[in-house]
C-alpha positions as CSV (number, residue, x, y, z in Angstrom):
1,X,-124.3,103.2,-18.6
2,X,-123.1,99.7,-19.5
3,X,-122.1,97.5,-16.5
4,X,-118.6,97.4,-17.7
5,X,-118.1,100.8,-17.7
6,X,-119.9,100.7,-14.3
7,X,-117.3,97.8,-13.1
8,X,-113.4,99.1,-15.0
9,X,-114.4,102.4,-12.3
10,X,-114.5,104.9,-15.1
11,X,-118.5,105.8,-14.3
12,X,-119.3,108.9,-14.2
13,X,-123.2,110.2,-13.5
14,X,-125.5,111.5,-16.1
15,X,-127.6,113.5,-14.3
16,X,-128.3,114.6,-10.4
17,X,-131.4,115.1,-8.1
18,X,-131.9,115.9,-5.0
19,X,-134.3,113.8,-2.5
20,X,-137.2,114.8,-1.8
21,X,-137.9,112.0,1.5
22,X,-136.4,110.2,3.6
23,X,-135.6,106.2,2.7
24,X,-133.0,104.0,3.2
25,X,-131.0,104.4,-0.5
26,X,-130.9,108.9,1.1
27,X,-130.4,108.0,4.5
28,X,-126.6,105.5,2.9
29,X,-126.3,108.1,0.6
30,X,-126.2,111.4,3.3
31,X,-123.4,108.6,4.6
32,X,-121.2,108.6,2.3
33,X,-121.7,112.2,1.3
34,X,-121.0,113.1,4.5
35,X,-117.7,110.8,4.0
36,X,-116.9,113.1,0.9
37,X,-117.8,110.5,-1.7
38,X,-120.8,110.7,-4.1
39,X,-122.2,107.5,-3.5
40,X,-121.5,104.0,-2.8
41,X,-120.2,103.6,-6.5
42,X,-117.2,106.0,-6.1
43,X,-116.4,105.1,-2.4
44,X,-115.6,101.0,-3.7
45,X,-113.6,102.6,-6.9
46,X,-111.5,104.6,-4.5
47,X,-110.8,102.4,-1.7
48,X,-111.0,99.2,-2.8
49,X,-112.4,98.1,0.7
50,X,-115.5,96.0,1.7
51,X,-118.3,97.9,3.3
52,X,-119.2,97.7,7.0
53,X,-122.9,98.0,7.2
54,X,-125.5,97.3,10.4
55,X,-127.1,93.8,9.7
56,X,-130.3,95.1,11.3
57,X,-130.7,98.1,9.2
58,X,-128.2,97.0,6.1
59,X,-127.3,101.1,6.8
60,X,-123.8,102.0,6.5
61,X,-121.5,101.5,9.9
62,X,-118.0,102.7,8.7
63,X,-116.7,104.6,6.0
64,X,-113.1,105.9,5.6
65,X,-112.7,109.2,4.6
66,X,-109.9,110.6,1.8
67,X,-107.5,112.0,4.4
68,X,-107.9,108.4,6.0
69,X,-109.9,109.3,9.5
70,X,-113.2,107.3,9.7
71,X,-116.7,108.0,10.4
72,X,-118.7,105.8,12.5
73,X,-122.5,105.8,12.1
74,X,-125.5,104.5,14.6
75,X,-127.4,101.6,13.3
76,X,-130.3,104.3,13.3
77,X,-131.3,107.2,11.0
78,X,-129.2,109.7,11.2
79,X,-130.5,112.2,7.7
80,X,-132.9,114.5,9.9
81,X,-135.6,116.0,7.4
82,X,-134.0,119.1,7.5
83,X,-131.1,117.3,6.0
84,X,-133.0,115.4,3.4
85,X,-132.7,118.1,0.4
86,X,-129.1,118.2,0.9
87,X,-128.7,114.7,-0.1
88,X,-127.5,114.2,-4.0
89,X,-129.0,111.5,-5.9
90,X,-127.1,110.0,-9.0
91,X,-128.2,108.8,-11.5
92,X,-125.4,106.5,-14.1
């Protein structure tokens, strides 16, 4: 997908996996699935709001769900293995 596409927030995904291990791109993405968003991508296009992350980890802190709550996550893992297949990845 061309960057522009990627930046005017009309991407859409071309095709989805799901993970296979645990890494630091599954362990932001279980975040922000857990959220309700698909990935970091749709969660800037939506809200418009910078991105709270743990400077030791660079894992996501804060994320504001659609009905406007928030969910606060530990600056350590927090995708079990068990959890790990659930985890979408996109691919634009």
């Amino acid at each position: 997908m061309s960057s522009a596409a990627l930046l005017d927030g009309n991407a859409q995904p071309k095709s989805m996996s799901r993970a296979r291990q645990w890494t630091d791109e599954v362990e932001n993405l279980y975040r922000f699935q857990q959220a309700g968003y698909r990935d970091e991508l749709e969660y800037r296009q939506i809200k418009q709001v910078e991105i709270d992350r743990w400077p030791e980890t660079g894992f996501v802190k804060k994320l504001q769900r659609r009905d406007n709550t928030f969910y606060y996550y530990s600056r350590k893992r927090e995708c079990e293995d068990r959890d790990v297949h659930k985890v979408k990845v996109y691919v634009y």
